[in-house]
C-alpha positions as CSV (number, residue, x, y, z in Angstrom):
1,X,-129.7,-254.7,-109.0
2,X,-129.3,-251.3,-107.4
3,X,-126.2,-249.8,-108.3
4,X,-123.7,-248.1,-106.6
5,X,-124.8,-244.3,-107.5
6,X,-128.2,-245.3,-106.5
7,X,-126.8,-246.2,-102.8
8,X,-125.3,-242.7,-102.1
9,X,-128.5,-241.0,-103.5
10,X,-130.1,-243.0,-100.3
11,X,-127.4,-242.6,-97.8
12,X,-127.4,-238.6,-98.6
13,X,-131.0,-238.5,-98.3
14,X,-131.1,-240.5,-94.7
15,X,-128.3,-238.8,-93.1
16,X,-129.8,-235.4,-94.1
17,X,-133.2,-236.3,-93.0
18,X,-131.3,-237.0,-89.6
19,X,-129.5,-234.2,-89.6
20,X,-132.5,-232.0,-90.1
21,X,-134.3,-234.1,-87.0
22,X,-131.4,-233.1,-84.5
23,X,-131.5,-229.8,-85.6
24,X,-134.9,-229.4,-84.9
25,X,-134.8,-230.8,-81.3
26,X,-131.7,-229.0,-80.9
27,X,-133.6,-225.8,-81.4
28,X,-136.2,-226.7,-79.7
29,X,-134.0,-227.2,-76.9
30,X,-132.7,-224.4,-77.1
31,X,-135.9,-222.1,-76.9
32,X,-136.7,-224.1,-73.9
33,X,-133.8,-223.1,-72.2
34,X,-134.4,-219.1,-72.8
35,X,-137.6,-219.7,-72.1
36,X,-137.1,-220.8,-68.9
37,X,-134.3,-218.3,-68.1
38,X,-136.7,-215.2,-69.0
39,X,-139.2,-216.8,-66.8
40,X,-136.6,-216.9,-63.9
41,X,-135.3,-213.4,-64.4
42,X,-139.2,-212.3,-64.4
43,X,-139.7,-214.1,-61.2
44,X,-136.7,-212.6,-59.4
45,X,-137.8,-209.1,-60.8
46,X,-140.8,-209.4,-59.4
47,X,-139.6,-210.6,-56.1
48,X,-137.3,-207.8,-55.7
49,X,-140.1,-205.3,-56.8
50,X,-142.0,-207.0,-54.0
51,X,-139.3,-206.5,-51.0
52,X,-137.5,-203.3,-52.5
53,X,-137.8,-200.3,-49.8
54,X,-139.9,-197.4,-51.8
55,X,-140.0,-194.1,-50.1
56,X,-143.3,-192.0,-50.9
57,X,-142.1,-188.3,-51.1
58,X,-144.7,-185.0,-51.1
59,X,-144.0,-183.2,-52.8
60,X,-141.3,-184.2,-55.3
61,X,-140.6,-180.5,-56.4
62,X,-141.6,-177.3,-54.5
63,X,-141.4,-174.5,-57.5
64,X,-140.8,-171.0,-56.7
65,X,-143.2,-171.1,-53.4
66,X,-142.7,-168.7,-50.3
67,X,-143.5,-172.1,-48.1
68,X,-143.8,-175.4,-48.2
69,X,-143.6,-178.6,-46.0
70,X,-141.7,-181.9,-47.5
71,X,-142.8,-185.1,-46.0
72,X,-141.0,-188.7,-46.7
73,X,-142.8,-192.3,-46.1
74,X,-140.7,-195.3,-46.5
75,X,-142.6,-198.7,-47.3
76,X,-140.7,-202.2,-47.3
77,X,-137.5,-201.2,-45.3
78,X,-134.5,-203.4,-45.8
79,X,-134.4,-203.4,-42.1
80,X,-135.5,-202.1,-38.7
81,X,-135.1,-198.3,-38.9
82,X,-133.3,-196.3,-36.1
83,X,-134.2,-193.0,-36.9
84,X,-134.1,-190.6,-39.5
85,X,-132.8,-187.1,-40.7
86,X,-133.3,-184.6,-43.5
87,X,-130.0,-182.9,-45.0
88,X,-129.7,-180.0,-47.9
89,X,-127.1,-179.7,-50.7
90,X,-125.3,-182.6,-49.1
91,X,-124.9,-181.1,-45.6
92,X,-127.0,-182.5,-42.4
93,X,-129.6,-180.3,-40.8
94,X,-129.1,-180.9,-37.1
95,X,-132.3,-180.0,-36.2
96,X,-134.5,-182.7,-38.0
97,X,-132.3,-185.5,-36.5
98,X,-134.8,-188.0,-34.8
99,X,-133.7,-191.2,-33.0
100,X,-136.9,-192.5,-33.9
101,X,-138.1,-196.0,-35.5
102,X,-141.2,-193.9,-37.5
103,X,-141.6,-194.5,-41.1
104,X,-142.8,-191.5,-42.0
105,X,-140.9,-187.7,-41.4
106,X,-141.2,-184.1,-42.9
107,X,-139.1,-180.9,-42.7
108,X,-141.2,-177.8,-42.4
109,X,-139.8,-174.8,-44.9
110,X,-141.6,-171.6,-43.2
111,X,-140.1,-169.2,-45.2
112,X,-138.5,-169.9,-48.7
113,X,-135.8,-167.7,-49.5
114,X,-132.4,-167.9,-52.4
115,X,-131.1,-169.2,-48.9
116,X,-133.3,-171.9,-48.5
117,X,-133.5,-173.3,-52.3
118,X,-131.8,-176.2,-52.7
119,X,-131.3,-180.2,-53.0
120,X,-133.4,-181.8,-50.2
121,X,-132.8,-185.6,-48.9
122,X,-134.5,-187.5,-46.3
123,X,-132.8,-190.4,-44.5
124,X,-133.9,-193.1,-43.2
125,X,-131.4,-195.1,-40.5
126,X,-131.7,-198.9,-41.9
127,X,-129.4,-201.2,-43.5
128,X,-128.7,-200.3,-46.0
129,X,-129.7,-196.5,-45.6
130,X,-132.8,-195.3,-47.2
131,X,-132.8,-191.9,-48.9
132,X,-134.7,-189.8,-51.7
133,X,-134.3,-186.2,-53.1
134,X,-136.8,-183.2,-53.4
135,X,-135.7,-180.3,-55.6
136,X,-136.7,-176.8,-54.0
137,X,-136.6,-174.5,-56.9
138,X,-136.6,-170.2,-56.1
139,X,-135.9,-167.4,-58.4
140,X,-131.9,-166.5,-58.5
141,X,-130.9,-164.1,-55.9
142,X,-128.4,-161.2,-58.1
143,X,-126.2,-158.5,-55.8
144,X,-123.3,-156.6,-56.7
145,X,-120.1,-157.5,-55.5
146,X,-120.2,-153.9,-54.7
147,X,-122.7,-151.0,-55.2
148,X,-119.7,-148.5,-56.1
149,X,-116.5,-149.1,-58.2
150,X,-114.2,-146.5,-59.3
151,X,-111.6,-146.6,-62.2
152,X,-109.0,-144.1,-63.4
153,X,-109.2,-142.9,-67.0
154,X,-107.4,-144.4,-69.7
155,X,-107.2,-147.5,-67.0
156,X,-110.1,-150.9,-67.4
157,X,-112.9,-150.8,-65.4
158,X,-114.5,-153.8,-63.6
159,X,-118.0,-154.5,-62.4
160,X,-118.7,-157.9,-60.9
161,X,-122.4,-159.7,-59.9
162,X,-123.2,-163.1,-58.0
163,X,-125.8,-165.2,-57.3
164,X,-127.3,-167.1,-54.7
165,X,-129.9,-170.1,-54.6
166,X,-131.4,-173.1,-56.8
167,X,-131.1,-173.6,-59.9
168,X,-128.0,-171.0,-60.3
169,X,-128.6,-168.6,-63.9
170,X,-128.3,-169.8,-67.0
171,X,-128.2,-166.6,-68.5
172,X,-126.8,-163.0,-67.4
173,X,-127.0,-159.8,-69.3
174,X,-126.1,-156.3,-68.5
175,X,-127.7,-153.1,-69.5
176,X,-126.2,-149.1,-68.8
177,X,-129.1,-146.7,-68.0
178,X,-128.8,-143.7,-70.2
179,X,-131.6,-141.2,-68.3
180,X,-134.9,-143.8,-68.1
181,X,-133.7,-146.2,-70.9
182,X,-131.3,-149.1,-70.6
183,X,-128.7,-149.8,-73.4
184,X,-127.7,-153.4,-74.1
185,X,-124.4,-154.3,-73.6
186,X,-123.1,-157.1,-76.0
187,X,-120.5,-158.9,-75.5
188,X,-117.0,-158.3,-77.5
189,X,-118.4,-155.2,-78.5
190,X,-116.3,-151.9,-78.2
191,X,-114.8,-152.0,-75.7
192,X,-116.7,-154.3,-73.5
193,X,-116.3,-157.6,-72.6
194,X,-118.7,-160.5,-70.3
195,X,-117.1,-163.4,-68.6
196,X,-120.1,-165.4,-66.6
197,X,-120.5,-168.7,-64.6
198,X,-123.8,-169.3,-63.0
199,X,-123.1,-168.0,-59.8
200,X,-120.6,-164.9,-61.1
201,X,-120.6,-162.3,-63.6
202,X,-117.9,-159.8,-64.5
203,X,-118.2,-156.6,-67.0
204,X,-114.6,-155.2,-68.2
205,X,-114.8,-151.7,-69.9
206,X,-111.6,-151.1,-71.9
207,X,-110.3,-147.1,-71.9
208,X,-112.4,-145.8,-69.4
209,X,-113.7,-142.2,-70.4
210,X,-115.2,-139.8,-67.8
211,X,-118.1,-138.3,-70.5
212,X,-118.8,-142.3,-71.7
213,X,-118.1,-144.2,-69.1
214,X,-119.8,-142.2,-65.5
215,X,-122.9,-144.1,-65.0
216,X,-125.2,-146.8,-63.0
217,X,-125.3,-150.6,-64.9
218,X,-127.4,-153.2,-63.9
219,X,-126.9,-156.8,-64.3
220,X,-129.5,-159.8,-64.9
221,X,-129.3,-163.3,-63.4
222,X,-132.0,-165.6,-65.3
223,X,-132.6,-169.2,-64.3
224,X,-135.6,-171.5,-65.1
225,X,-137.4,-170.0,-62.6
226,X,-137.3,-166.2,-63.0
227,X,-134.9,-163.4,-63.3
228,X,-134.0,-161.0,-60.6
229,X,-131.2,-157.9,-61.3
230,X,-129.4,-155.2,-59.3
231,X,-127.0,-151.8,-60.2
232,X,-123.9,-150.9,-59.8
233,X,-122.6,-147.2,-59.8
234,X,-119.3,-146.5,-61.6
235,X,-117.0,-143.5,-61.1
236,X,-114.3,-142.5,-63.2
237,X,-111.3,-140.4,-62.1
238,X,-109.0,-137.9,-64.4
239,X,-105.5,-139.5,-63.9
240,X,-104.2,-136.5,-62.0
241,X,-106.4,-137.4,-59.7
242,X,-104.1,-139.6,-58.0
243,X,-102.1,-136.3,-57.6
244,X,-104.3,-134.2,-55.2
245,X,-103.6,-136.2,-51.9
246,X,-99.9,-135.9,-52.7
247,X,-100.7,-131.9,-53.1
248,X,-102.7,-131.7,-50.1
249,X,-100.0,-133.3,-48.2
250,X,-97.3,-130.8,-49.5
251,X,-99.7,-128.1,-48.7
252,X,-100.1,-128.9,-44.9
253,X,-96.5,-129.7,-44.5
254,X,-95.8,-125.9,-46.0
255,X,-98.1,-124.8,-44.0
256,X,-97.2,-126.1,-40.9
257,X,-93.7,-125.1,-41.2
258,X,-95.1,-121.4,-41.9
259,X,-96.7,-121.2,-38.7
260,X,-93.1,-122.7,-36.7
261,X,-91.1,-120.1,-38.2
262,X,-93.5,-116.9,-37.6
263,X,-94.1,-118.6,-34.0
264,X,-90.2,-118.8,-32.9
265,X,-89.5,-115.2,-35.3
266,X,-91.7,-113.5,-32.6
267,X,-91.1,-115.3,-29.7
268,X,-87.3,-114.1,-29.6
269,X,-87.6,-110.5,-29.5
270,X,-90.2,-110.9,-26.2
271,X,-86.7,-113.4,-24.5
272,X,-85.3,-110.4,-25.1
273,X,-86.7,-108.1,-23.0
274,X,-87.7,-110.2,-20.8
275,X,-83.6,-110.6,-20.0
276,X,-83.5,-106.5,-19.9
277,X,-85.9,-106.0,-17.3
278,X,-83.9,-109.2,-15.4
279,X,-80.4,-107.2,-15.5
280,X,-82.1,-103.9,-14.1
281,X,-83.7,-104.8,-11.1
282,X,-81.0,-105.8,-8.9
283,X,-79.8,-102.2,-9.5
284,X,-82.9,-100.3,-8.7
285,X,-83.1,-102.4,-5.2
286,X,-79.8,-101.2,-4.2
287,X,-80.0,-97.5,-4.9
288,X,-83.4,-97.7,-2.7
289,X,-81.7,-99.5,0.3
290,X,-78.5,-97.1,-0.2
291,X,-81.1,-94.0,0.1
292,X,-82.9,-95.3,3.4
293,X,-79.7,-95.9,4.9
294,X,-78.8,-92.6,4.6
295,X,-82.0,-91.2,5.7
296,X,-81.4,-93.5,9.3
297,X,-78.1,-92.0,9.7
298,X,-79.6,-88.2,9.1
299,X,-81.9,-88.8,12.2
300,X,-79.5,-90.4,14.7
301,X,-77.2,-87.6,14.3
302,X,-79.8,-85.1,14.8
């Protein structure tokens, strides 16, 4: 006779065989089910891989080259194109608009300037529109803000650069020539100090001095593609400078009020006369007509 411990040894053992059965197919279930979801994702990537518009671009990066001639192809458009256009740095080139259904355009750079550096896109006219980039990288273009500044002593001096082109510095520096040598200028030094973005640079010179401070400073742009410079002349005026014009001013006024006063101090004595020789005429005419009227009367009476 089996007793009653003996029963739940069994049961235990039967239901736990069970349970590991369903667990089994319920993992095996659900492996089935992921399997069969990866191989649905893999399809539908592959599909879309198939029928996704590619455009072929030459070449993908014109570096530091005087001229150069980007070309786009577009495979697999999304629909029938309608033309196509090329713009730069997010602004349309009007010239390379084409009402044209080709799948294949270019954009001829004959000359490449800091003017002509820049982000390049070509743009196809489907639906949805079709584009791609080409980077055209040149050396920084660096120019003074302007070739002469003047500052007044004891006053701050500033001398400003900018740049032009793609990619902008990432680095400026500025130097003071002393004869055929150039001086470093660091930053919060002295009395100097450099504020710079990539496309602007500005040099402030605290307490200008005329013996220290007189001089040419040049200014270096540096991006990944080169480094280009240019000077800047800076004059220095004693305070009373700002006097002389005032001076000069007085001068001419003194001057000119001289040259009134000695003009009407001679001109009076010449009225003068001139009202003399006015007041004595009328007299000398009458003694003359007097004396020829006598002389007729002598004659008719002789």
């Amino acid at each position: 006779m089996v007793s009653q411990e003996s029963r739940d040894k069994i049961k235990y053992l039967k239901n736990s065989v069970i349970d590991s059965i369903c667990d089994r197919h319920k993992n095996m279930l659900q492996m089935k089910v992921l399997w069969g979801l990866s191989a649905l994702l893999l399809c539908l990537n592959r599909a879309n891989a198939q029928t996704d518009p590619f455009i072929e671009a030459q070449p993908m990066e014109v570096y530091n080259q005087t001229s150069a001639v980007l070309s786009c192809k577009l495979t697999d458009p999304p629909s029938a194109v309608k033309g196509h256009y090329w713009m730069r740095n997010g602004k349309v080139i009007e010239s390379s608009k084409h009402n044209s259904p080709d799948l294949y355009t270019e954009h001829n750079l004959a000359k490449i300037d800091s003017h002509s550096g820049g982000l390049y896109e070509c743009v196809f006219l489907s639906e949805p529109e079709v584009k791609t980039t080409i980077e055209v990288k040149t050396a920084p273009h660096v120019s003074a803000y302007k070739r002469s500044e003047h500052g007044n002593e004891k006053d701050k001096g500033v001398l400003v650069c900018v740049s032009y082109g793609y990619p902008l510095p990432t680095d400026w520096k500025w130097y003071k020539l002393e004869g055929e040598d150039k001086t470093a200028i660091t930053n919060g030094t002295d009395r100097y100090e450099i504020m710079s973005t990539p496309n602007r640079t500005t040099l402030t010179i605290d307490d200008l001095d005329i013996a220290m401070d007189i001089g040419d400073y040049i200014c270096y742009g540096t991006s990944e593609v080169g480094s280009t410079s240019d000077k800047v002349h800076l004059r220095v005026r004693s305070r009373l400078a700002a006097l002389w014009p005032f001076l000069g001013i007085v001068a001419e006024v003194i001057i000119l009020v001289s040259i009134i006063f000695i003009y009407e101090k001679r001109r009076k004595p010449d009225e003068i006369n001139d009202d003399d020789d006015s007041g004595s005429a009328p007299l000398k005419s009458n003694a003359n007509t007097d004396h020829k009227n006598k002389d007729v009367r002598q004659r008719n009476s002789t």
